[in-house]
C-alpha positions as CSV (number, residue, x, y, z in Angstrom):
1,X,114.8,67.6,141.0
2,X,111.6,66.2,139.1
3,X,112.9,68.1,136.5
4,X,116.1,66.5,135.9
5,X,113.8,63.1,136.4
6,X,111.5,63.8,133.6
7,X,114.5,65.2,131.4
8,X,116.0,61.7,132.3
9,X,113.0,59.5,131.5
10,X,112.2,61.6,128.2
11,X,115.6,60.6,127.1
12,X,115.8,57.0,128.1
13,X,112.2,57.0,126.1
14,X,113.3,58.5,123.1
15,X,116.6,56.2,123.7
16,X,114.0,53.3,123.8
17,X,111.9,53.8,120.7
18,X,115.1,54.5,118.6
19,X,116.4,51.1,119.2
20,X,112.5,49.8,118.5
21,X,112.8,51.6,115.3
22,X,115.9,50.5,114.6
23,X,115.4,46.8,115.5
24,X,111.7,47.2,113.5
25,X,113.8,48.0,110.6
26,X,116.4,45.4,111.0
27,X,113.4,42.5,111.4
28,X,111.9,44.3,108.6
29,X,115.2,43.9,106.3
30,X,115.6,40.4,106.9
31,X,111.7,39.6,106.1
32,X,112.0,41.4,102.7
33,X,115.4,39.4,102.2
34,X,113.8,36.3,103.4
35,X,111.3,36.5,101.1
36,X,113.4,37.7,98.1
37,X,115.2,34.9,98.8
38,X,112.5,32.2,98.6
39,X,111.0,34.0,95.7
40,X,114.4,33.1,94.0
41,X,114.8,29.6,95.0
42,X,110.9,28.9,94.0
43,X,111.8,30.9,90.2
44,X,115.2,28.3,90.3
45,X,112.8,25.9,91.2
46,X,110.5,26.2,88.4
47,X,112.7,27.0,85.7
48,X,114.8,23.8,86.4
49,X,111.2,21.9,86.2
50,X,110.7,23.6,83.0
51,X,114.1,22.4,81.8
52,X,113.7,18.9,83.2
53,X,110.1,18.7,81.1
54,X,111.9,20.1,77.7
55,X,114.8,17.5,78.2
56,X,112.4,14.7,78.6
57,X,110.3,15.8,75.7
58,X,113.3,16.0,73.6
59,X,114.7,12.4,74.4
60,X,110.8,10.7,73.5
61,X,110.6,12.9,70.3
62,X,114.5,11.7,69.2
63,X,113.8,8.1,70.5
64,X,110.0,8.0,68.1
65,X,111.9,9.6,65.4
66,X,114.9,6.8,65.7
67,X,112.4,3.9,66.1
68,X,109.2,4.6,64.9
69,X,108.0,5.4,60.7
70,X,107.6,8.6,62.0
71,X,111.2,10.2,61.0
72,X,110.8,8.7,57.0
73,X,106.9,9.0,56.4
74,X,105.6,11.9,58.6
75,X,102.9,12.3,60.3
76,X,100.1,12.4,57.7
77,X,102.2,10.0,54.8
78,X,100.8,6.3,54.4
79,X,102.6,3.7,53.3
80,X,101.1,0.1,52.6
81,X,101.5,-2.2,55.5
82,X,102.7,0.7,57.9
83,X,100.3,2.9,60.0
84,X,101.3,6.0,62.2
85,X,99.2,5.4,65.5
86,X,98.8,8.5,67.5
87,X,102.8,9.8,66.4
88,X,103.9,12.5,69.0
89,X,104.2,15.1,66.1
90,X,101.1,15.9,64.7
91,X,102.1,17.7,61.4
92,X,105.7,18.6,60.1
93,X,105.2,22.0,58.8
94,X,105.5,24.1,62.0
95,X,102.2,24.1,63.9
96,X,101.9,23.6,67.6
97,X,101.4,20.2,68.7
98,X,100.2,20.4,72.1
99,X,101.3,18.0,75.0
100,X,100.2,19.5,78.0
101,X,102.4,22.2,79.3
102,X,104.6,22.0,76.2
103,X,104.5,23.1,73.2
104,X,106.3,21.1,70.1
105,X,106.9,22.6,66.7
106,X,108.6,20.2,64.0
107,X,110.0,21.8,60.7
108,X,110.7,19.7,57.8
109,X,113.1,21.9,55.8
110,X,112.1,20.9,52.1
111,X,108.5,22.7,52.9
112,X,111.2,25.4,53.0
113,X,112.6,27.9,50.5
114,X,116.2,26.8,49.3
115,X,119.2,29.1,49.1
116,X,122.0,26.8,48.6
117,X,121.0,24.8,46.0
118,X,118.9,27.8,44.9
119,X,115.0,27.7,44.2
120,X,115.1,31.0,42.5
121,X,111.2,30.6,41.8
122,X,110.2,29.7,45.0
123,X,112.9,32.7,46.4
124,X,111.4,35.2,44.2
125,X,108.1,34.2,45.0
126,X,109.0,35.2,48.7
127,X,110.7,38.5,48.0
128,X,107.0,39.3,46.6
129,X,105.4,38.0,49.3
130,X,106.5,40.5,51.8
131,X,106.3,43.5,49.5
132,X,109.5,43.8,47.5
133,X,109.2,45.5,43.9
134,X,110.1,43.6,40.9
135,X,113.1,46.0,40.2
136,X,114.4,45.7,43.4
137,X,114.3,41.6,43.2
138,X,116.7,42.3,39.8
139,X,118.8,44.1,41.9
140,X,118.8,41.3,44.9
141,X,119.6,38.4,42.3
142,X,122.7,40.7,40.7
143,X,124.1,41.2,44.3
144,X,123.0,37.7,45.1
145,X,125.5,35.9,42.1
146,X,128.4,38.5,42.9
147,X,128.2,37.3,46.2
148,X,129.1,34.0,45.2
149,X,131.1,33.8,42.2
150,X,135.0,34.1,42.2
151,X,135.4,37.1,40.1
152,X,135.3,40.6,41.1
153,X,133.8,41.6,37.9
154,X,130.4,43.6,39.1
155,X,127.3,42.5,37.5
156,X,124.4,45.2,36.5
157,X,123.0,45.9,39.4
158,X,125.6,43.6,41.6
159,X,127.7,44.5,44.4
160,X,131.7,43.3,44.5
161,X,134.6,44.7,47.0
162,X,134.6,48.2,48.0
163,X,130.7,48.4,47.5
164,X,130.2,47.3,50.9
165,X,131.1,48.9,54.0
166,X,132.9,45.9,55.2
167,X,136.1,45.5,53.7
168,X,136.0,41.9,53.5
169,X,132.6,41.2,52.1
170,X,131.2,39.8,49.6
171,X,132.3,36.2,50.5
172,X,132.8,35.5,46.5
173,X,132.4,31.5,47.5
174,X,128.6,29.6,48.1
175,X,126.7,30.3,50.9
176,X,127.5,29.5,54.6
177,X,124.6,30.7,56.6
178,X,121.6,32.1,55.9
179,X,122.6,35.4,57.8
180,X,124.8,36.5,55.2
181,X,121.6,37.1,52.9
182,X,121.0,40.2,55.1
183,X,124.4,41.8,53.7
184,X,123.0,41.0,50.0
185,X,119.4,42.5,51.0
186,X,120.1,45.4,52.7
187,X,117.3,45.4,54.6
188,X,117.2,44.2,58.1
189,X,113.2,43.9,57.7
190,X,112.8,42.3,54.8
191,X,115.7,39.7,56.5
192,X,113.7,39.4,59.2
193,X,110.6,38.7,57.8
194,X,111.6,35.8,55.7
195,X,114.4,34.5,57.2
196,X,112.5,31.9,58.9
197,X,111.5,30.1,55.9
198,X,114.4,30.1,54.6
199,X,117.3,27.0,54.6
200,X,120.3,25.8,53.4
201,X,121.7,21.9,51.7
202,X,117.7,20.4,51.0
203,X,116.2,19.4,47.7
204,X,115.8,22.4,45.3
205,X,112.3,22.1,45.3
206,X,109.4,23.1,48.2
207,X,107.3,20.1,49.3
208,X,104.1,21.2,49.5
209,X,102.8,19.1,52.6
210,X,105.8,20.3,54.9
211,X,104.9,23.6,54.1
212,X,103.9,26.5,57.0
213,X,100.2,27.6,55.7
214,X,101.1,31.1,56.0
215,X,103.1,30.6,52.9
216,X,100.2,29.0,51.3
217,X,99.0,32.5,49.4
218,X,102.9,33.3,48.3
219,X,103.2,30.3,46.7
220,X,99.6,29.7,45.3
221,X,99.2,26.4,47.2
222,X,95.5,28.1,48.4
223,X,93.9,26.6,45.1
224,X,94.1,23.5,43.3
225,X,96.7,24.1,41.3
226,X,99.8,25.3,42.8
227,X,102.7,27.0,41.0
228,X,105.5,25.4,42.7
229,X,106.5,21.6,42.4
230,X,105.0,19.9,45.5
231,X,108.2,17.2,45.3
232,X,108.9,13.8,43.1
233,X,106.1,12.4,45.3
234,X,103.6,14.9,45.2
235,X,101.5,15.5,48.8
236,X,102.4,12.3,50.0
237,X,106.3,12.7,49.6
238,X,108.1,11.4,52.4
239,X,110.3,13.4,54.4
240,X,113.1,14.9,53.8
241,X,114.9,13.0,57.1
242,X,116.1,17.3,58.2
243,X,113.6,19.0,60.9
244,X,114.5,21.7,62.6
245,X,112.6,21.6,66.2
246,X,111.5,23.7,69.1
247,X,109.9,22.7,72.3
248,X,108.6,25.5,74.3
249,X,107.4,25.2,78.2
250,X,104.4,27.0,79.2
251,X,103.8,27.6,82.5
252,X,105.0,30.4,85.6
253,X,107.8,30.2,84.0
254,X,108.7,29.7,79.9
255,X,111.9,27.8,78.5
256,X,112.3,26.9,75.4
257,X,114.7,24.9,73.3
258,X,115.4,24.5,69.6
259,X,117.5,21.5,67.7
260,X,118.2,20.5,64.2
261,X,117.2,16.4,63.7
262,X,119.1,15.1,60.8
263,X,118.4,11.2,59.1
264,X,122.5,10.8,58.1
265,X,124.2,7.9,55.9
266,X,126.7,5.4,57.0
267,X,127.5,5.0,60.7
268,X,125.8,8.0,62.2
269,X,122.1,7.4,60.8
270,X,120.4,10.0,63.3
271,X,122.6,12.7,64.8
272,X,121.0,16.0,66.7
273,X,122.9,19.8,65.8
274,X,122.8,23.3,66.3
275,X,121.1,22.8,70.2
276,X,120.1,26.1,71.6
277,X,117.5,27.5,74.1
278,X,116.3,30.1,72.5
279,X,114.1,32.4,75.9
């Protein structure tokens, strides 16, 4: 009889801590998903504070550009009877300007390498820059002209219909985008590494105060003579009225946007393009 007792209470025990195990792991389910949970809403949180601290930075950088000297001089031109206090944008060549958790990076395109008008100098110069033989630049201009012209008549060292493997290509009309310079090159590295200082519909000419100092030693701005024209108005041109901008959160968690700012004629003097977040 005790027994069958203890065989009873053994199982109503082992009954016991099965449901305590099972419950333990139900409680312990729900914590983790609790917590996953909050984890996600605080990540939702942040990122929407992020977002919410880009969009404001945008609208007081358009609204200085729109109402202040600062979109026709710069921030470093002077212009008799009109001073620049303390613009938003420190510099229009690229650099960070710091405003607490953001970052603000302003771009004028003429400190930038034309393609469309061409600055063959200033292009060449580039293809040097990052390592590209003299032969090979011959080649790149050939392919570069075929491209572009209406003909299908091949050029020395050009490339026309059938000597790509798209059927399609080459465009034979002027440049579009930038991006189809990496059909002409061949060379997703070499596209890579100058593609950001390249730009399409500016002045033919690379203004010397709008341009990023890492270019300094490709175009021999480091001395006091540079090779390239610095613009009609030399290192106190004004701008060119196109930037190209990025504003970058830093914090728990990064967003970052990037816009195209463009002084227009006629009805439409300022208009914003090309809006992306680019993280």
């Amino acid at each position: 009889m005790n027994s069958k007792i203890s065989k009873s209470n053994g199982a109503a025990l082992l009954l016991v801590l099965m449901i305590t195990a099972a419950m333990a792991s139900m409680m312990i389910f729900m914590s983790e998903k609790g917590s996953n949970t909050a984890n996600m809403a605080n990540m939702i949180k942040q990122h929407n504070r992020a977002k919410i601290a880009v969009d404001n930075a945008q609208s007081e950088i358009i609204y200085e550009l729109m109402t202040t000297p600062l979109g026709i001089l710069g921030p470093n031109s002077r212009y008799p009877g009109i001073e620049l206090i303390d613009p938003s944008l420190k510099n229009f060549r690229g650099e960070a300007t710091k405003r607490g958790n953001l970052h603000v990076r302003a771009q004028d395109l003429s400190g930038l390498v034309s393609l469309a008008p061409l600055n063959e100098g200033a292009f060449k110069q580039l293809l040097l820059h990052y390592g590209t033989d003299s032969s090979d630049i011959n080649q790149i201009m050939d392919r570069f002209d075929d491209w572009q012209d209406i003909d299908n008549f091949r050029r020395l060292e050009g490339a026309e219909k059938g000597d790509y493997i798209q059927p399609f290509l080459p465009n034979n009309t002027a440049l579009q985008t930038v991006e189809e310079l990496r059909y002409i090159l061949q060379n997703d590295n070499l596209f890579e590494q100058i593609q950001p200082f390249l730009v399409l519909r500016v002045n033919p000419y690379i203004v010397r105060q709008f341009t990023p100092k890492s270019l300094y030693s490709a175009f021999g701005f480091e001395g006091q003579t540079p090779s390239l024209d610095e613009g009609e108005g030399g290192v106190d041109s004004i701008a060119s009225g196109k930037l190209s901008i990025q504003i970058t959160f830093e914090g728990s968690v990064n967003y970052s946007k990037r816009f195209s700012f463009e002084r227009g004629p006629g009805l439409r003097p300022y208009f914003v393009s090309k809006e992306e977040v680019v993280n």
